[in-house]
VOKOLGU-595466 format. One record per residue: x negated, y, z of N, C-alpha, C in turn. Coordinates in steps of 0.1 Angstrom, whole numbers, plus 5000, padded with zeros to 4 digits. Layout:
     nu     nv     nw    cau    cav    caw     cu     cv     cw
      X      Y      Z      X      Y      Z      X      Y      Z
...
END
This chain:
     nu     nv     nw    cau    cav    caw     cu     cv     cw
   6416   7458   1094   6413   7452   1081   6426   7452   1073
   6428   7453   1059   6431   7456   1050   6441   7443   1049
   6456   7442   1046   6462   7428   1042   6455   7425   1027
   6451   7411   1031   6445   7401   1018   6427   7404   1020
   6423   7410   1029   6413   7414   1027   6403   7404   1032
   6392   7406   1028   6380   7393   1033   6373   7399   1039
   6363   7388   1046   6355   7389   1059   6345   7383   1058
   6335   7389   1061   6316   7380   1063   6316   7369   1078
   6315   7356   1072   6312   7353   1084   6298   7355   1090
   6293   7359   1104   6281   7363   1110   6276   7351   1105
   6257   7354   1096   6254   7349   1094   6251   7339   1085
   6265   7341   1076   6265   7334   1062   6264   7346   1058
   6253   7345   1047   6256   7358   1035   6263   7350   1022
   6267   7359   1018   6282   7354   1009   6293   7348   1011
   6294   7337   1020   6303   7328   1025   6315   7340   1027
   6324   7340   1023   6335   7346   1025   6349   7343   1025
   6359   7343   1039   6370   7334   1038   6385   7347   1041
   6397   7347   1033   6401   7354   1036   6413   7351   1047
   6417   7358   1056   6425   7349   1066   6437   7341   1062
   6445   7340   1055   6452   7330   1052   6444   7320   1045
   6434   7318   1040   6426   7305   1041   6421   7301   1052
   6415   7306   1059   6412   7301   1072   6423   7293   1076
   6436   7306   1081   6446   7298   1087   6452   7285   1075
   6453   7283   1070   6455   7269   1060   6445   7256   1065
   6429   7262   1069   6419   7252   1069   6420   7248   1084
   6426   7255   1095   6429   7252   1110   6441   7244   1108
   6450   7245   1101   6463   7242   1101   6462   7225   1097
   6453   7221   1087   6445   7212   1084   6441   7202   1090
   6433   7209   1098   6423   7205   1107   6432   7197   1114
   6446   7203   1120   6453   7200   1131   6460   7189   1128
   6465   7191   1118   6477   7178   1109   6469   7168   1111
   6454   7168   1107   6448   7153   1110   6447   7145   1118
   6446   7158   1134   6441   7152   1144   6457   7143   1147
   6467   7147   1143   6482   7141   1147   6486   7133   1142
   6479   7125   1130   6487   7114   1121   6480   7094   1135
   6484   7091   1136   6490   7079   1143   6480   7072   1139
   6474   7059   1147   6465   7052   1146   6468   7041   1136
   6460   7034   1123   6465   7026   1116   6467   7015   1116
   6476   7012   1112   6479   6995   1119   6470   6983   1109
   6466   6974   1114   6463   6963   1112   6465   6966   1095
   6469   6959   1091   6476   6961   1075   6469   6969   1068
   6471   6981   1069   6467   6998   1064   6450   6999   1067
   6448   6988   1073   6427   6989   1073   6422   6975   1067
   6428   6966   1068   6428   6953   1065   6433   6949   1052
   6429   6944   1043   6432   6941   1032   6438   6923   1033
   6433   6917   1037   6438   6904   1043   6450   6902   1050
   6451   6913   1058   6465   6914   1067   6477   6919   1064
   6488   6913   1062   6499   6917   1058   6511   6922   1070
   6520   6931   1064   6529   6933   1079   6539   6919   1084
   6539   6911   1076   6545   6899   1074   6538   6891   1086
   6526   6889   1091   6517   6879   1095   6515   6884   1110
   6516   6899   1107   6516   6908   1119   6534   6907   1127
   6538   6904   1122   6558   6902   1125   6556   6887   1135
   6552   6879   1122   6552   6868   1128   6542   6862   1141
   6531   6868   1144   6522   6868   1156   6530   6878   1164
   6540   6886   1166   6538   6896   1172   6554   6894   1180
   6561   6887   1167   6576   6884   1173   6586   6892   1174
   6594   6889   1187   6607   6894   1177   6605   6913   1183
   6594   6916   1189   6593   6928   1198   6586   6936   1181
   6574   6928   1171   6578   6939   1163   6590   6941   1161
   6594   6928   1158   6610   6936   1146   6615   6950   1153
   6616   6951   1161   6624   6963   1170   6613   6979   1167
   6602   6976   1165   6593   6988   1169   6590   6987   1149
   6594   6980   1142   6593   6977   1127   6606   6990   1124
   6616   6987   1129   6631   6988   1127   6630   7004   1134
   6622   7011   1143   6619   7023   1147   6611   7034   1140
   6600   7025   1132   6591   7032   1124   6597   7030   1109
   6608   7024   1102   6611   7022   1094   6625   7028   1085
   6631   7031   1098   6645   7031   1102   6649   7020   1094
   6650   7011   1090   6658   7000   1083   6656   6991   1095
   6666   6980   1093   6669   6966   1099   6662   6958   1088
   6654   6948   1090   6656   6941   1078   6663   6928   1083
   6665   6926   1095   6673   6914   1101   6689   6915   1092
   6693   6927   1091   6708   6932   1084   6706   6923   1066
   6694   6925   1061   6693   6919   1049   6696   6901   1044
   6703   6895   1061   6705   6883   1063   6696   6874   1072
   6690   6877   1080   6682   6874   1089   6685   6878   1105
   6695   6869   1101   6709   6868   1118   6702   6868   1126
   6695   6854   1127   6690   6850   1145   6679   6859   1145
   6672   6866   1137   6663   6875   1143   6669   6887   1150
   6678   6889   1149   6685   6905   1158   6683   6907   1171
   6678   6912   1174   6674   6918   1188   6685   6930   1196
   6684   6931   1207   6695   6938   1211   6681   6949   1221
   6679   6962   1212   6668   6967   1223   6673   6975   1233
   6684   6974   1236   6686   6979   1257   6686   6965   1262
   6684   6954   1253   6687   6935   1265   6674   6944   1275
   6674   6929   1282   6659   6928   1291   6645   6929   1284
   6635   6937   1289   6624   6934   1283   6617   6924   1286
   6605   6922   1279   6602   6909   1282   6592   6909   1289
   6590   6898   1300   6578   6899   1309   6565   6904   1309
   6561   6911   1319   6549   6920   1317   6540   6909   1328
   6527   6904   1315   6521   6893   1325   6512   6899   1333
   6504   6892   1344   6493   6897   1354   6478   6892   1348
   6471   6903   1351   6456   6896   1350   6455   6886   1357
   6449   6876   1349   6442   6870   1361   6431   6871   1371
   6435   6863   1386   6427   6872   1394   6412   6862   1392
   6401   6879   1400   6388   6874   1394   6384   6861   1401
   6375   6856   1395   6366   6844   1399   6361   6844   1417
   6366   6839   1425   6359   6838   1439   6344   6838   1438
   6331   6843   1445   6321   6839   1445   6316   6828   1447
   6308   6821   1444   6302   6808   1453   6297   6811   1464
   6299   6804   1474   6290   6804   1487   6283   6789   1492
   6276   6793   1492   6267   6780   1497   6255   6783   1507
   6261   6788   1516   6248   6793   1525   6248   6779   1532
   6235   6780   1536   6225   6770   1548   6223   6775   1562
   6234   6767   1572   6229   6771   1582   6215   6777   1584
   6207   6762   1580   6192   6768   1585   6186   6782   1585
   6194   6789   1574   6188   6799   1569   6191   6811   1576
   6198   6809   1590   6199   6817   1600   6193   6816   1612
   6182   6805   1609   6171   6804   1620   6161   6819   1621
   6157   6824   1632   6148   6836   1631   6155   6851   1633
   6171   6846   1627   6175   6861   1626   6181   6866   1639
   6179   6878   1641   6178   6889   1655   6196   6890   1654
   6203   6895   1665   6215   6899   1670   6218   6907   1657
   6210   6915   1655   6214   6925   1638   6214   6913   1631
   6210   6911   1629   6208   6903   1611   6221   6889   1612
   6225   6887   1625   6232   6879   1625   6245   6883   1627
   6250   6895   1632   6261   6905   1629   6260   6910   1617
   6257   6917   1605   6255   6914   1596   6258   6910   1586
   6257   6895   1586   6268   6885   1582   6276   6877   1585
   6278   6876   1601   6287   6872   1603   6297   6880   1609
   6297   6888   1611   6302   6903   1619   6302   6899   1636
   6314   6907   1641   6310   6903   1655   6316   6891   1661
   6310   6881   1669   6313   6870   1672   6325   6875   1683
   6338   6862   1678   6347   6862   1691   6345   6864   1705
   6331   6853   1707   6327   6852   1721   6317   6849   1722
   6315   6856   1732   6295   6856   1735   6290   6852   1749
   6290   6838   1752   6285   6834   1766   6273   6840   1767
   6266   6839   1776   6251   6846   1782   6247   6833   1791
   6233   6827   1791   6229   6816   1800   6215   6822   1799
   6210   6833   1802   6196   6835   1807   6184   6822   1804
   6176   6824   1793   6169   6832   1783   6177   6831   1771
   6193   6823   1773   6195   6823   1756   6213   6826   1762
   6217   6827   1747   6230   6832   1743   6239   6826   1736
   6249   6820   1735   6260   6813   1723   6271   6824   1720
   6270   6827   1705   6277   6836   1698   6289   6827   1691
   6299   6828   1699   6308   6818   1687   6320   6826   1678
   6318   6820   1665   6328   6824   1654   6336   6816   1652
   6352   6814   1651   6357   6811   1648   6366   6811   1636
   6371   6805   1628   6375   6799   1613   6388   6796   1615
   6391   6792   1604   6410   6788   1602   6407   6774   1606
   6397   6769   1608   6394   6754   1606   6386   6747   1613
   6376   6760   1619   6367   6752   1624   6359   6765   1633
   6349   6761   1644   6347   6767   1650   6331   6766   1655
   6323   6782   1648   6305   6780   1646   6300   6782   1661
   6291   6774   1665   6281   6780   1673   6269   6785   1673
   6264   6798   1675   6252   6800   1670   6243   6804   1684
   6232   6795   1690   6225   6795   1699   6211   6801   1693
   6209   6818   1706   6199   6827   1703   6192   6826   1718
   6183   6826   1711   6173   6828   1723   6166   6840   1727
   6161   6842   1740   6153   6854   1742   6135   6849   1738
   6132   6855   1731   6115   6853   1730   6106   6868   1731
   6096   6872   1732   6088   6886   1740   6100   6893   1735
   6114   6895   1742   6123   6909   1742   6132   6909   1733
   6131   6898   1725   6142   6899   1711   6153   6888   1715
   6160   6882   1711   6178   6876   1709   6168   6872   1693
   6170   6855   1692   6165   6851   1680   6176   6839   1680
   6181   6837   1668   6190   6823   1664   6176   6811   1662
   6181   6802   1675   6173   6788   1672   6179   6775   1671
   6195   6777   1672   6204   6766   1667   6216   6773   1666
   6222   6760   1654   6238   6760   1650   6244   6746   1646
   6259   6749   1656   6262   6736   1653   6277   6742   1650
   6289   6731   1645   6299   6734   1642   6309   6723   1646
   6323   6724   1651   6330   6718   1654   6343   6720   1649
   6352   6713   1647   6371   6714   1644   6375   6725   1655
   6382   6732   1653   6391   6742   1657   6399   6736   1667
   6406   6724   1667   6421   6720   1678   6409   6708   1685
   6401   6701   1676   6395   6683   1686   6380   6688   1681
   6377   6682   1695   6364   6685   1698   6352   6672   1690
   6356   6674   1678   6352   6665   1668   6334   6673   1659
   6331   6670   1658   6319   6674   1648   6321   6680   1637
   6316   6688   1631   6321   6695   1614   6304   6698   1610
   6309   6695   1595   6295   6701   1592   6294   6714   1590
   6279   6719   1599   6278   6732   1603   6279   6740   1587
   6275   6734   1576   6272   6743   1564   6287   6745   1564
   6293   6734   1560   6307   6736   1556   6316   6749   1561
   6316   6745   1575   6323   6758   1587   6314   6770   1582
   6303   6772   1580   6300   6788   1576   6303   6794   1566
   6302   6782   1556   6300   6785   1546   6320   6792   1544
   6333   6784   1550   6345   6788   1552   6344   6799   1562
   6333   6801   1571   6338   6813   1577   6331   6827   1570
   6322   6824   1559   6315   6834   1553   6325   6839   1542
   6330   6829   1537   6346   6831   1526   6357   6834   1532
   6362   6836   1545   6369   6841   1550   6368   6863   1557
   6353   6860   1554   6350   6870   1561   6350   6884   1543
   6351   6878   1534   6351   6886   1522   6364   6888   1520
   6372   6876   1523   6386   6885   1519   6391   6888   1533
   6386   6895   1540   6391   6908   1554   6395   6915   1546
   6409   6923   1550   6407   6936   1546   6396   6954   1549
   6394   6957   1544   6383   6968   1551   6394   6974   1556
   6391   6979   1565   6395   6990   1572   6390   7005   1576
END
C-alpha cells in the first residue's frame, strides 16, 4: 500500500480510514484507559479538596503535596508538616467475624446412631462398653459429657446424657457442657 493511502474496512462500504488516523484513534483509545481515578471533588460538586484534607488528615497533606508538587504547609501552616520517611501510621485489623450461636439441646441427641453422634461430636475420648449399652465420654475445657447408647435390634442408639465439672465430681448442666464442647469443636484446627 501506497504512503498516505486509504483502506476499505471489510464490510463497511465507504467507511474509509487512512493509517495515520487509525493510529491517532488507538493512540486515543489508550490515553484514556491511563488517566487515574477521580477523586471525590472532580465528581462531586458538594465536595471540596478542603473537606477531603480535613476527614482525611495529615496523610492527605503528603499524597496532596505528591500530586501537586507544592507544600501548602510552606504557605504558613507549621504544625501541619509531616515528615514522609517518619513512621507510618497504623494499619488497623478487621474485625473478627461474629461467633455463631449455639444452643443445642441435649435432648436432641436422643435416637441418634454411633454416626450421627460422631458427627457432631467427633470421636469421643473414651468409650466404656457394659453390654447392651455404651458410655461415650467427651471432654471440655470445663466440663465433661456423658453420652449413654444403647444396643436396641443391632443398632448403638443415645438414650441418655448427663454432664459434670472437669476437676469435682459436681453436676453441670448437660446443655451448657455441649453446648461448650460444640463451640470448642468449631474452632479445632482442620487438619
Amino acid at each position: 500500500m501506497a504512503k498516505g493511502a486509504t483502506r476499505e474496512l471489510p464490510g463497511k462500504q465507504g467507511l474509509r480510514l487512512a493509517p495515520t488516523t487509525a493510529a491517532l484513534l488507538l493512540g486515543l483509545t489508550l490515553a484514556a484507559c491511563t488517566t487515574g481515578p477521580l477523586s471525590p471533588a472532580e465528581t462531586d460538586p458538594t465536595v471540596s479538596e478542603e473537606s477531603i484534607s480535613a476527614a482525611a488528615g495529615p496523610a492527605a497533606k503528603v499524597a496532596q503535596t505528591e500530586r501537586t508538587g507544592t507544600d501548602e504547609a510552606a504557605s504558613g501552616e507549621a504544625g501541619d508538616l509531616i515528615d514522609p520517611t517518619g513512621p507510618t501510621p497504623p494499619i488497623l485489623a478487621a474485625a473478627p467475624a461474629a461467633k455463631p450461636v449455639i444452643d443445642h439441646d441435649p435432648k436432641a441427641l436422643i435416637g441418634l446412631d454411633r454416626s450421627g453422634l460422631s458427627k457432631l461430636l467427633g470421636e469421643p475420648r473414651l468409650v466404656r462398653r457394659e453390654t447392651p449399652a455404651e458410655i461415650w465420654q467427651y471432654v471440655g475445657t470445663e466440663c465433661v459429657f456423658d453420652v449413654f447408647l444403647y444396643e436396641e435390634q443391632g443398632a448403638y442408639r443415645v438414650i441418655h446424657a448427663e454432664a459434670r465439672g472437669d476437676e469435682v465430681p459436681q453436676k453441670t448442666e448437660p446443655r451448657v457442657c455441649l453446648n461448650q464442647l460444640l463451640r470448642e469443636r468449631l474452632e479445632e484446627p482442620v487438619s
